[in-house]
LOMAR-175812 format. One record per residue (C-alpha): residue in one letter; x, y, z; residue number from 1. Coordinates in nm, 3 decimals, always signed. Example, Ala and Ser with C-alpha at 12.3 -4.5 7.8 and 13.67 -1.06 7.14 Angstrom:
! residues 2
+---+---------+---------+---------+-----+
! r !       x !       y !       z !   k !
+---+---------+---------+---------+-----+
! A !  +1.230 !  -0.450 !  +0.780 !   1 !
! S !  +1.367 !  -0.106 !  +0.714 !   2 !
+---+---------+---------+---------+-----+
! end
This chain:
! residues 322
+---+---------+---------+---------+-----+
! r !       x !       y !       z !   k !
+---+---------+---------+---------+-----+
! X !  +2.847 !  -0.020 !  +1.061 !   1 !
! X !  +2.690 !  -0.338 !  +1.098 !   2 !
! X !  +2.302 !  -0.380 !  +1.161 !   3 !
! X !  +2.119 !  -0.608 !  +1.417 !   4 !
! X !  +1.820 !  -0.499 !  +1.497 !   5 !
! X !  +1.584 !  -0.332 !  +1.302 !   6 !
! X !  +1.216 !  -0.185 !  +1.408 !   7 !
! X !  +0.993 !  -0.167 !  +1.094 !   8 !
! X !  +0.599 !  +0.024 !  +1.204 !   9 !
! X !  +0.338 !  +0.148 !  +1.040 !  10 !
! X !  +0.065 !  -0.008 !  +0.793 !  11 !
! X !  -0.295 !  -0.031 !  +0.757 !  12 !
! X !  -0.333 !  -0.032 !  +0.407 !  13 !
! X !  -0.090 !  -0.214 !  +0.090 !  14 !
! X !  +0.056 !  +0.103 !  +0.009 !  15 !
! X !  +0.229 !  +0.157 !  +0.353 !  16 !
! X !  +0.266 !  -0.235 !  +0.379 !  17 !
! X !  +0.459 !  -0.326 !  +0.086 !  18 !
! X !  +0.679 !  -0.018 !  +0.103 !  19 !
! X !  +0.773 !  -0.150 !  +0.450 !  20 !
! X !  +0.788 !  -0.506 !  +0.309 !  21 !
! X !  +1.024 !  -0.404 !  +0.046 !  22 !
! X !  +1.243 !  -0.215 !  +0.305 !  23 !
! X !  +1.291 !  -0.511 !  +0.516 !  24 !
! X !  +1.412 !  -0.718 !  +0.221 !  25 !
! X !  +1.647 !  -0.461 !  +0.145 !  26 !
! X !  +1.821 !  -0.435 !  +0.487 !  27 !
! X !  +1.817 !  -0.823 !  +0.470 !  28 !
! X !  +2.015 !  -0.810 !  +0.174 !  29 !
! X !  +2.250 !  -0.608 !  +0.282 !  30 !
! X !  +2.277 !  -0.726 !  +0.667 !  31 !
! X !  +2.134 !  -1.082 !  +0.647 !  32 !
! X !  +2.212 !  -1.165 !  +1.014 !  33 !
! X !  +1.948 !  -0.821 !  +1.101 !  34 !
! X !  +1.651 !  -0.928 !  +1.298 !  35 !
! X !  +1.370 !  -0.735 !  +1.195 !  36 !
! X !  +1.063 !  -0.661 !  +1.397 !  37 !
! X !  +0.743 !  -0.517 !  +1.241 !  38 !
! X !  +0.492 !  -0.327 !  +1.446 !  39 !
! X !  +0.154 !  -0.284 !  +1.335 !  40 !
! X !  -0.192 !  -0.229 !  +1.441 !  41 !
! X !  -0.413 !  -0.517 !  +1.548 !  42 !
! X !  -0.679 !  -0.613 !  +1.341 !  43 !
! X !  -0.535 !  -0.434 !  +0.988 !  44 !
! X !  -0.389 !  -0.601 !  +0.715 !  45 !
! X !  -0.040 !  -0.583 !  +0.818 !  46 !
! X !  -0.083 !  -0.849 !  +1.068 !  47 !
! X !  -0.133 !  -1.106 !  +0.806 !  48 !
! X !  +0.079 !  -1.000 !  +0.561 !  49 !
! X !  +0.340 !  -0.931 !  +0.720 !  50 !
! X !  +0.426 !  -1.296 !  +0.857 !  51 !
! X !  +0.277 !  -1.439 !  +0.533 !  52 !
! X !  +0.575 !  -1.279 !  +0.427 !  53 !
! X !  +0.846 !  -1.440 !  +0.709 !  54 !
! X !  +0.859 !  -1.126 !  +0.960 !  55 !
! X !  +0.729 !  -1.095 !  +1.315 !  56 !
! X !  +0.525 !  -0.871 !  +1.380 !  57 !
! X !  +0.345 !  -0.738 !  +1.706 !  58 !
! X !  +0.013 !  -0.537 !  +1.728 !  59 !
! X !  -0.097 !  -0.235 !  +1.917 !  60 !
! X !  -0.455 !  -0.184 !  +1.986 !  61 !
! X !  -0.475 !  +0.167 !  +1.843 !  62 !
! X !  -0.693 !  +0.306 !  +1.594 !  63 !
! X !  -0.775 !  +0.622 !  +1.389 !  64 !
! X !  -0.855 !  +0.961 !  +1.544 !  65 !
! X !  -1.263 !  +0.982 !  +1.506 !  66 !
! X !  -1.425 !  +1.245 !  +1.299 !  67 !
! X !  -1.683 !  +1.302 !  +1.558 !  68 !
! X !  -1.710 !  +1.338 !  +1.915 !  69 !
! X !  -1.851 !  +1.064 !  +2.143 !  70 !
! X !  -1.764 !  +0.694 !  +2.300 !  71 !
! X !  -1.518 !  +0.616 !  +1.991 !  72 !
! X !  -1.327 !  +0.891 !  +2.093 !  73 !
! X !  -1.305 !  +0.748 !  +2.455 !  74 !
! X !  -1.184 !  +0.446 !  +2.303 !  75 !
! X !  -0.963 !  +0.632 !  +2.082 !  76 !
! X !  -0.824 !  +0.801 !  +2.351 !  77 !
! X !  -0.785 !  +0.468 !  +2.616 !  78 !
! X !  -0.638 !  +0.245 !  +2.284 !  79 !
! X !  -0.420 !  +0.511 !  +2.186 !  80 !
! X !  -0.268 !  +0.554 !  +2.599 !  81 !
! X !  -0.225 !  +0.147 !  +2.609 !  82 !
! X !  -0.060 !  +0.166 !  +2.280 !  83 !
! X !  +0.197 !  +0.393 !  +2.406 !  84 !
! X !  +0.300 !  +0.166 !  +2.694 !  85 !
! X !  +0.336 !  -0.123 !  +2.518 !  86 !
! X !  +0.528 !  +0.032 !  +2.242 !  87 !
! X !  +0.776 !  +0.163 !  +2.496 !  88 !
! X !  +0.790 !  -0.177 !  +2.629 !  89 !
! X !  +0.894 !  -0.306 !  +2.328 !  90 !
! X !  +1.139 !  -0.080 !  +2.281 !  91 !
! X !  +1.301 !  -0.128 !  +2.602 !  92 !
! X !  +1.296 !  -0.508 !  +2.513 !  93 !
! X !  +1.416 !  -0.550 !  +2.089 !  94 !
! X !  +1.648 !  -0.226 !  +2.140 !  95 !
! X !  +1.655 !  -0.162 !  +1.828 !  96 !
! X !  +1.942 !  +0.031 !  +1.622 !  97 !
! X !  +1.671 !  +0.207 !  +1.410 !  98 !
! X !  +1.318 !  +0.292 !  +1.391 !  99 !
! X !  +1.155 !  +0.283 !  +1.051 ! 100 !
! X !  +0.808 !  +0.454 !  +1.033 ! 101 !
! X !  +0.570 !  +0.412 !  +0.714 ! 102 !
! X !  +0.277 !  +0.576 !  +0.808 ! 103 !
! X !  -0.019 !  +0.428 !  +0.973 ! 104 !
! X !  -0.147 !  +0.399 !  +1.297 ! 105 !
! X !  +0.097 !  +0.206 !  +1.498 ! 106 !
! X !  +0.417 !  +0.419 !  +1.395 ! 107 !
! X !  +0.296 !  +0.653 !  +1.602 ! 108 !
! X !  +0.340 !  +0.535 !  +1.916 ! 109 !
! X !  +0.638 !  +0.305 !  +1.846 ! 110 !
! X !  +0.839 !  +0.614 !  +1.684 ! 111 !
! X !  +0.800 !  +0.830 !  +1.953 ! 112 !
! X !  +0.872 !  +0.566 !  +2.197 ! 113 !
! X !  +1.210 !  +0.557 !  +1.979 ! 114 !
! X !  +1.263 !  +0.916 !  +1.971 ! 115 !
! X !  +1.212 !  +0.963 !  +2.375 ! 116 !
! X !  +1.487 !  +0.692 !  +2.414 ! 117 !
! X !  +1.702 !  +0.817 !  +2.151 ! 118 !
! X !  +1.718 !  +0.606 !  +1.913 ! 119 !
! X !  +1.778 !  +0.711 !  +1.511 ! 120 !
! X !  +1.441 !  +0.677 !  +1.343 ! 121 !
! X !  +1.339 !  +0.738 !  +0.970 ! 122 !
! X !  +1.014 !  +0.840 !  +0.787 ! 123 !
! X !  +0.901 !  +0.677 !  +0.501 ! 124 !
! X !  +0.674 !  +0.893 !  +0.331 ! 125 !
! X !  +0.495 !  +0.756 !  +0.016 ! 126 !
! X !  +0.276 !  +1.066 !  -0.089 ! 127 !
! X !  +0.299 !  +1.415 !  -0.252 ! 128 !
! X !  +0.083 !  +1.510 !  +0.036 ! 129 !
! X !  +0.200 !  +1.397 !  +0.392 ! 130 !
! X !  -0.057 !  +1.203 !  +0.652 ! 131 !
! X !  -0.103 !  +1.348 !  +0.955 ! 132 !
! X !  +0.108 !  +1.080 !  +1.166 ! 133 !
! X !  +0.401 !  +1.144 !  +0.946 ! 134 !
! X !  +0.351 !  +1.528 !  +1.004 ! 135 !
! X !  +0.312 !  +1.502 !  +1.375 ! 136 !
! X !  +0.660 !  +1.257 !  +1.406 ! 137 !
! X !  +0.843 !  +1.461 !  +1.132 ! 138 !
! X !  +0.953 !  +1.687 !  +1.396 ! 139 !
! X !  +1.140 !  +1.453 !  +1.598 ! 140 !
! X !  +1.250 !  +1.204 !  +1.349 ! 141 !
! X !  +1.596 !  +1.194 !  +1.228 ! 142 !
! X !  +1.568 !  +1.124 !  +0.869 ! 143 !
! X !  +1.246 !  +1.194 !  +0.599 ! 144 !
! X !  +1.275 !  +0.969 !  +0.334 ! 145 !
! X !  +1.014 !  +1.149 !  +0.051 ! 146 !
! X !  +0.908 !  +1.049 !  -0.327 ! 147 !
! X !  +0.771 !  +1.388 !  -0.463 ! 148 !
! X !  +0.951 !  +1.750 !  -0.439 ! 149 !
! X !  +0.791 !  +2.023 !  -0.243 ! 150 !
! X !  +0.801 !  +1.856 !  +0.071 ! 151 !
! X !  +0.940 !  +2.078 !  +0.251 ! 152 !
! X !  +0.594 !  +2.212 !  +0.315 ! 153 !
! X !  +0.561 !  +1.958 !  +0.552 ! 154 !
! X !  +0.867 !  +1.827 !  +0.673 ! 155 !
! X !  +1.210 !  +2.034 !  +0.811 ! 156 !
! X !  +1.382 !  +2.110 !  +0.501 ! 157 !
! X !  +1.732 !  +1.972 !  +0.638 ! 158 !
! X !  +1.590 !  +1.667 !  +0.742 ! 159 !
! X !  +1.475 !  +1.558 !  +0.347 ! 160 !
! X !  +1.604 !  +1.327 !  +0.174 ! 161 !
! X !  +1.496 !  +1.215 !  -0.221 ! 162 !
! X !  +1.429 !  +0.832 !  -0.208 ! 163 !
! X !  +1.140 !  +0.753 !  -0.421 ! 164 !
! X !  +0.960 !  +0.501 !  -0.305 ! 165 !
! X !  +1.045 !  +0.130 !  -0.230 ! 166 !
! X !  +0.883 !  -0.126 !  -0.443 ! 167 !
! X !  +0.849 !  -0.505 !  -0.408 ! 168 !
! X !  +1.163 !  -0.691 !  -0.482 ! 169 !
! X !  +0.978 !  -0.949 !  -0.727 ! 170 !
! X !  +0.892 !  -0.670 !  -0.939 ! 171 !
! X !  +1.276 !  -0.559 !  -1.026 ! 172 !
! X !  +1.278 !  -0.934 !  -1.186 ! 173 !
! X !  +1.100 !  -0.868 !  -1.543 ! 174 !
! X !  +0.891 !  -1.132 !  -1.616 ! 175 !
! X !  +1.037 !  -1.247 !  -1.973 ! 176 !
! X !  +0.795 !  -1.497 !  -2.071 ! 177 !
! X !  +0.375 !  -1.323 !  -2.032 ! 178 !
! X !  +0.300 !  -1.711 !  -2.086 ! 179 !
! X !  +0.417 !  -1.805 !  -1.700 ! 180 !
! X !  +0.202 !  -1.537 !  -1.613 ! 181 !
! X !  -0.119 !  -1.617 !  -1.773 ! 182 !
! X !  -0.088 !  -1.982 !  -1.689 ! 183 !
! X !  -0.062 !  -1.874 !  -1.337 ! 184 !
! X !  -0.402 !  -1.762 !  -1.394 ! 185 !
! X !  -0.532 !  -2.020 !  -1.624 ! 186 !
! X !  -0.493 !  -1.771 !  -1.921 ! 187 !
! X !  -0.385 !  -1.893 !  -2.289 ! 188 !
! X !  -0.111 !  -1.744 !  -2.487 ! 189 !
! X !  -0.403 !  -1.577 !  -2.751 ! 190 !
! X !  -0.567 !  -1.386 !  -2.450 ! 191 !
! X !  -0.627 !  -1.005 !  -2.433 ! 192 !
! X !  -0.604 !  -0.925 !  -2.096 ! 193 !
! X !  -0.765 !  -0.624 !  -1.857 ! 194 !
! X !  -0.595 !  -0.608 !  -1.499 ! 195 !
! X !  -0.838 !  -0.404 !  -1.292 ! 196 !
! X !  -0.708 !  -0.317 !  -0.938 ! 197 !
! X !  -0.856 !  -0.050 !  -0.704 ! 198 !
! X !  -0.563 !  -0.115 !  -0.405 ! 199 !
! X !  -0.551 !  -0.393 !  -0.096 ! 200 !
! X !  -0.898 !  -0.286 !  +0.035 ! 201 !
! X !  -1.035 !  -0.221 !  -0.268 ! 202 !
! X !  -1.272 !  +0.096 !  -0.441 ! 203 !
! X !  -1.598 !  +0.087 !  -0.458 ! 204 !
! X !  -1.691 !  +0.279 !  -0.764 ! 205 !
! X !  -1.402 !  +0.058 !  -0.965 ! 206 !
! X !  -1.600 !  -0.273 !  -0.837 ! 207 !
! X !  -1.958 !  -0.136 !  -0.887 ! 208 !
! X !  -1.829 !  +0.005 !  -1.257 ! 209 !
! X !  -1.729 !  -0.368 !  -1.312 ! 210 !
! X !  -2.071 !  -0.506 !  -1.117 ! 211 !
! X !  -2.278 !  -0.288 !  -1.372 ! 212 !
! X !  -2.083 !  -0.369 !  -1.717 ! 213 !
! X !  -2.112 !  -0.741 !  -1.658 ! 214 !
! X !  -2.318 !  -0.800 !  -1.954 ! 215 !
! X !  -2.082 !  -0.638 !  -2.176 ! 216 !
! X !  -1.781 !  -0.775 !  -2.039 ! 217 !
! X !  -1.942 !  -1.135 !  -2.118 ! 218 !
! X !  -1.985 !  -1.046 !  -2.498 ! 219 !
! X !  -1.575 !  -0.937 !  -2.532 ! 220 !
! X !  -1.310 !  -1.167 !  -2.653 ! 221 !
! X !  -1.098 !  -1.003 !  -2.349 ! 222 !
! X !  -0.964 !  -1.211 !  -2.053 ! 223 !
! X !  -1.002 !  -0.959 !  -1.703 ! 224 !
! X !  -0.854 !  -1.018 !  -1.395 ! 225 !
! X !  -1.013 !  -0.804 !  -1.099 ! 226 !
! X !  -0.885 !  -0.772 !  -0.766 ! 227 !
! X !  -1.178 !  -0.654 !  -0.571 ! 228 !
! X !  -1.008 !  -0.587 !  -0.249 ! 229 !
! X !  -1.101 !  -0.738 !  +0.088 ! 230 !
! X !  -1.394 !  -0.488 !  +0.177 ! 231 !
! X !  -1.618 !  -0.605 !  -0.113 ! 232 !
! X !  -1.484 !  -0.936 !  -0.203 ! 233 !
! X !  -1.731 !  -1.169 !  -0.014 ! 234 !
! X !  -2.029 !  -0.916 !  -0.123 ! 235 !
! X !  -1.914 !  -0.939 !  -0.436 ! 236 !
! X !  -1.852 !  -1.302 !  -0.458 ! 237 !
! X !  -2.228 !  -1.353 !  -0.364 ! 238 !
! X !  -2.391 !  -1.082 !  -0.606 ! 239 !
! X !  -2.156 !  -1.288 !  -0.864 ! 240 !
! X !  -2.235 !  -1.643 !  -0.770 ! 241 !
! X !  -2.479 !  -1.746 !  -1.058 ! 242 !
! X !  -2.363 !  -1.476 !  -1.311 ! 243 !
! X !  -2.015 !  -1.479 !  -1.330 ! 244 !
! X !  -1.886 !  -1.437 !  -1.717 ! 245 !
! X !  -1.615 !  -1.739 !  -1.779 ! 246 !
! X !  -1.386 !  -1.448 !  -1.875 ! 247 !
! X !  -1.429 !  -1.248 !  -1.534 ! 248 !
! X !  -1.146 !  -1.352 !  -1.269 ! 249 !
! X !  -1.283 !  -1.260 !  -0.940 ! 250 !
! X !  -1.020 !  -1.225 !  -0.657 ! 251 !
! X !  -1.003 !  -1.055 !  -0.351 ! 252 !
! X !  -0.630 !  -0.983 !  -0.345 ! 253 !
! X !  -0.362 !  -1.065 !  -0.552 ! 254 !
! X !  -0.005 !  -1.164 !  -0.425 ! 255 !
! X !  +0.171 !  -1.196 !  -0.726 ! 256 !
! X !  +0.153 !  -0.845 !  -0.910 ! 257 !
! X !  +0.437 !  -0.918 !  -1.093 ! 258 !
! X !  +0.290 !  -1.221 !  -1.230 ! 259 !
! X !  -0.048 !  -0.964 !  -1.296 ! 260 !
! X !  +0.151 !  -0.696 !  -1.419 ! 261 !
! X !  +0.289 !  -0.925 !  -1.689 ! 262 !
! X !  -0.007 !  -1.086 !  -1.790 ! 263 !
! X !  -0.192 !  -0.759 !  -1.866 ! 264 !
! X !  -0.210 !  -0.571 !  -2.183 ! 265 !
! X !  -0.414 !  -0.305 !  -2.006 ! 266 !
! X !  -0.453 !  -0.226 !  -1.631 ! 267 !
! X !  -0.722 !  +0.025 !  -1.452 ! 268 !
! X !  -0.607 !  +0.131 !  -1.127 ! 269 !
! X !  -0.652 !  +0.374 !  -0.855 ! 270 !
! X !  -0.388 !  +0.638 !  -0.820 ! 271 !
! X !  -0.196 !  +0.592 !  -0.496 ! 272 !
! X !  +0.141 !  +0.649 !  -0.455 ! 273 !
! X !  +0.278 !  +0.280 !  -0.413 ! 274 !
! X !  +0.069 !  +0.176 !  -0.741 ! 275 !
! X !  +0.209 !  +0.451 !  -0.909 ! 276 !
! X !  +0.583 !  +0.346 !  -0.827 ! 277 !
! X !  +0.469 !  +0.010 !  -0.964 ! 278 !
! X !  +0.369 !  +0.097 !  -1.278 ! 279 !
! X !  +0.590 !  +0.318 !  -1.345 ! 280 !
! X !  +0.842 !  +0.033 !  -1.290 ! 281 !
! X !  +0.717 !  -0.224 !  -1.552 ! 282 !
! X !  +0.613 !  +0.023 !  -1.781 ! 283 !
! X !  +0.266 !  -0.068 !  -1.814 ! 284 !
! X !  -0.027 !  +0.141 !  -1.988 ! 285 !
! X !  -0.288 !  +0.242 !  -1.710 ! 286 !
! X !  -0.636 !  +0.377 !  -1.699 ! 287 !
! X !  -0.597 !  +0.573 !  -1.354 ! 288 !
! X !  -0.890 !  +0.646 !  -1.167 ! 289 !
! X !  -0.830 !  +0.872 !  -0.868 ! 290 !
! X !  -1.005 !  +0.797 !  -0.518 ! 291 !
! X !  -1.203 !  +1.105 !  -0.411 ! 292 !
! X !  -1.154 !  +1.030 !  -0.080 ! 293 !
! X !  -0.868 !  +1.125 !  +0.041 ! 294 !
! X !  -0.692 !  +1.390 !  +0.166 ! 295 !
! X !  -0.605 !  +1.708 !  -0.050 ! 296 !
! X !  -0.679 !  +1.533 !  -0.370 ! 297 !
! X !  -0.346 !  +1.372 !  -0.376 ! 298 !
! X !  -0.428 !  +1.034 !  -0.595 ! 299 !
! X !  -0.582 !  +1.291 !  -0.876 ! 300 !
! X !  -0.200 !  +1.470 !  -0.833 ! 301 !
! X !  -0.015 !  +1.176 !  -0.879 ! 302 !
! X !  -0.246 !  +1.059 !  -1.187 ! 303 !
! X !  -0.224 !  +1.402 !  -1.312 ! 304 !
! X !  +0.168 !  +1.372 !  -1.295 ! 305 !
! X !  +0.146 !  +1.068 !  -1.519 ! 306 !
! X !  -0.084 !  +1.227 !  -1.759 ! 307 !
! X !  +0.122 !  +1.507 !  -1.848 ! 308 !
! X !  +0.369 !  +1.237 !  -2.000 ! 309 !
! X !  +0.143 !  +1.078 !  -2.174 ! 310 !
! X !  +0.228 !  +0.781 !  -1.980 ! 311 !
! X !  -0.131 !  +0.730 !  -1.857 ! 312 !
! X !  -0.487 !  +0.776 !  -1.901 ! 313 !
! X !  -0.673 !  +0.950 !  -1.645 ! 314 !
! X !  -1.063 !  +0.901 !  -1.601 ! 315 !
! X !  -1.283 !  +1.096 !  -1.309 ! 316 !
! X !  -1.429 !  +0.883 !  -1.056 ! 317 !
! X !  -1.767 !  +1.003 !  -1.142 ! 318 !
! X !  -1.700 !  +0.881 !  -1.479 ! 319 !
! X !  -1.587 !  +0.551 !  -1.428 ! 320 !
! X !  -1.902 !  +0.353 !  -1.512 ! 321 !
! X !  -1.865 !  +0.424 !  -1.837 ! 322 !
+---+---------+---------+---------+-----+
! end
């Protein structure tokens, strides 16, 4: 069967972004004439990664569910109605072969646009513990595509099927030589490096464990290289301004992990499921440092997981200053 058209949705954060990214390259491998179409959510992330990265991509103007009652959930509720339309108008026009959901806001609407007109759509599900717009469109989706066993709790058994998740293609290619990498960050060959990452948007108790160890990171002989993620990276940027250590490497998002990856002796990382593919991957030993804040605990799972195998280090979030 050949493949023309495909509808990638879904985003909001890296973790559902690359995934998707990683998909698309994938089906443009194997079916390079495939026009792909990415769907996200205006204003999130997706929308400029996504074409930084060659694809189209259109944005519906919905947004997550509030957690309390009032004129957000008006919005909410007149985003999420407009957001329907206009993914059922773009159905109508791409007519796509499949619909590919990652999670995130805008495959919502876009897979059950799909769905009504029945089209064959897939889940993408990155987690141990599913989000709530994967649960809701796991009923009428075709296929479940699922990294961790046990799903079942949340998905119809017969529609499972064992993937593991997708990682970035520039990742499979081993970087043979760590000196390309550190002179892509104006490292030298003697450097110790520290990669610290706390994911696309970035973690707040990572970058305030970093903010408050300053001092002592200026007195190492160690090189570190710290995403801070876009929330805190202009906050950051100013706090840092007239104290930044020569050996501190303050960005606010790195597009070249495998270039990071390979320069790093160490990396200390938040737990989420894409990271965890990642490092897994390339084999690299991690300090993981679960978020707190999300739902059912998952990132302390997947650390926990890890740890077990002695293939990482796990460290509280409380404890992380230390």
């Amino acid at each position: 069967m050949s493949i023309e058209r495909v509808i990638i949705s879904g985003g909001g954060t890296g973790g559902h972004i690359f995934p998707a990214l990683a998909i698309a390259g994938e089906i443009g491998n194997r079916y390079p004439d495939a026009e792909i179409l990415f769907v996200g959510a205006l204003g999130r992330m997706e929308m400029e990664k996504v074409p930084n990265a060659g694809y189209k991509i259109i944005g519906l103007p919905v947004m997550g569910f509030p957690r309390k009652p009032g004129l957000k959930m008006l919005k909410f509720v007149t985003s999420l109605l407009k957001s329907n339309r206009l993914a059922k108008k773009i159905i109508n026009e791409f007519n796509p072969q499949i619909a590919i959901g990652v999670g995130g806001f805008a495959s919502g609407p876009l897979l059950r646009a799909a769905a009504q007109k029945k089209i064959p759509t897939l889940i993408q599900e990155q987690n141990s513990y599913a989000g709530i717009t994967n649960k809701l469109l796991g009923k009428k989706a075709d296929t479940i595509c699922v990294a961790y066993d046990k799903m079942a709790r949340y998905f119809p058994k017969e529609k499972i099927v064992f993937t593991g998740n997708p990682v970035r293609e520039s990742l499979l290619q081993k970087i043979d030589d760590r000196n390309e990498a550190l002179s892509y960050f104006g490292l030298k060959s003697k450097d110790k490096v520290v990669l610290i990452i706390g994911g696309s948007l970035g973690a707040r108790s990572i970058n305030n464990a970093v903010l408050k160890n300053v001092e002592t990171i200026a007195k190492t002989d160690v090189q570190f290289i710290w995403q801070t993620g876009s929330i805190y990276y202009r906050e950051i940027k100013e706090k840092m301004k007239d104290a930044t250590p020569s050996n501190l490497h303050i960005h606010e998002f790195l597009s070249r992990m495998d270039l990071a990856y390979a320069a790093a002796g160490v990396v200390i990382s938040r737990a989420g499921a894409g990271t965890i593919s990642e490092l897994c991957l390339v084999g690299q030993s991690v300090i993981l440092v679960p978020s707190p804040n999300v739902a059912e605990d998952h990132q302390t799972k997947n650390a926990r997981a890890l740890e077990v195998k002695e293939a990482a280090i796990m460290i509280p979030d409380t404890e992380i200053d230390a």
